[in-house]
C-alpha positions in Angstrom: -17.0 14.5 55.5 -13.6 12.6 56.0 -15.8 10.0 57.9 -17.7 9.7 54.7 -14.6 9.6 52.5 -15.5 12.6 51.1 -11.8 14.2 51.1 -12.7 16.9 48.4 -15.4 18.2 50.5 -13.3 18.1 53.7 -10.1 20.0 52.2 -11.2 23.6 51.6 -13.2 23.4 54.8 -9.7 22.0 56.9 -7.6 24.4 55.0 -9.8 27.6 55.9 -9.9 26.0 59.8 -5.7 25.4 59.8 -5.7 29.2 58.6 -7.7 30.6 61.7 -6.4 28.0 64.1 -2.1 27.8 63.0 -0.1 29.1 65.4 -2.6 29.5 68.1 -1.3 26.2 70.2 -4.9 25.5 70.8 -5.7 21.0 71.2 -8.3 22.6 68.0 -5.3 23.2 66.2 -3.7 20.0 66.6 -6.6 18.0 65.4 -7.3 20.0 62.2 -3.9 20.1 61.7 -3.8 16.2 61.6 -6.6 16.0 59.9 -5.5 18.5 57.0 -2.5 16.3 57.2 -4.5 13.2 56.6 -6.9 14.4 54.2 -4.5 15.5 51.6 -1.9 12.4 51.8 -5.3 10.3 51.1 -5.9 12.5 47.9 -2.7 11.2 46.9 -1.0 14.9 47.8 2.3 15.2 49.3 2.0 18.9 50.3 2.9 20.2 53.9 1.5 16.7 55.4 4.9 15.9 57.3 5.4 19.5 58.5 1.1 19.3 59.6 1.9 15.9 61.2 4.7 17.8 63.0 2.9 20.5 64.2 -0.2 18.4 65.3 2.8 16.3 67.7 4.0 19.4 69.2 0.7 20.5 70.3 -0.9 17.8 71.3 2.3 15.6 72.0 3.1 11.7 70.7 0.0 9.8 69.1 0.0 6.6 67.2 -2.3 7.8 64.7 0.0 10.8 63.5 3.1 8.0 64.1 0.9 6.0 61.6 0.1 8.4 58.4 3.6 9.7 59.4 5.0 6.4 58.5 3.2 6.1 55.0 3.9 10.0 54.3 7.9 9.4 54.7 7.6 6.0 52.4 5.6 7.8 49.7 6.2 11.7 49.9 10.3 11.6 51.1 
């Protein structure tokens, strides 16, 4: 869905996934947190995506894609 743009679709479906998976430390974790992250700063929402971003780093460690949406979440959401 998120390769198809469809961010409405993807939402429910990555919150229900960051529900099972927070916490848990798992790499599975760490990409739906991103991805969460990523799919609600692109519906122009603000909410949790730095602390997601955050979480997704400490599991997975430094990336350049979170450093990325990171960059446009602090410019648009601080």
């Amino acid at each position: 869905m998120m390769l198809a743009q469809d961010f409405n679709g993807a939402l429910p479906i990555l919150e229900d996934a960051y529900g099972v998976l927070a916490g848990t430390g798992a790499i599975a974790e760490a990409y739906t947190a991103y991805n969460l992250a990523f799919t609600r700063f692109a519906l122009g929402s603000c909410d949790d995506v730095l602390e997601l971003l955050d979480r997704s780093e400490a599991v997975q460690g430094k990336r350049k894609e979170i450093s990325r949406l990171r960059k446009g979440a602090e410019k648009q959401c601080a």
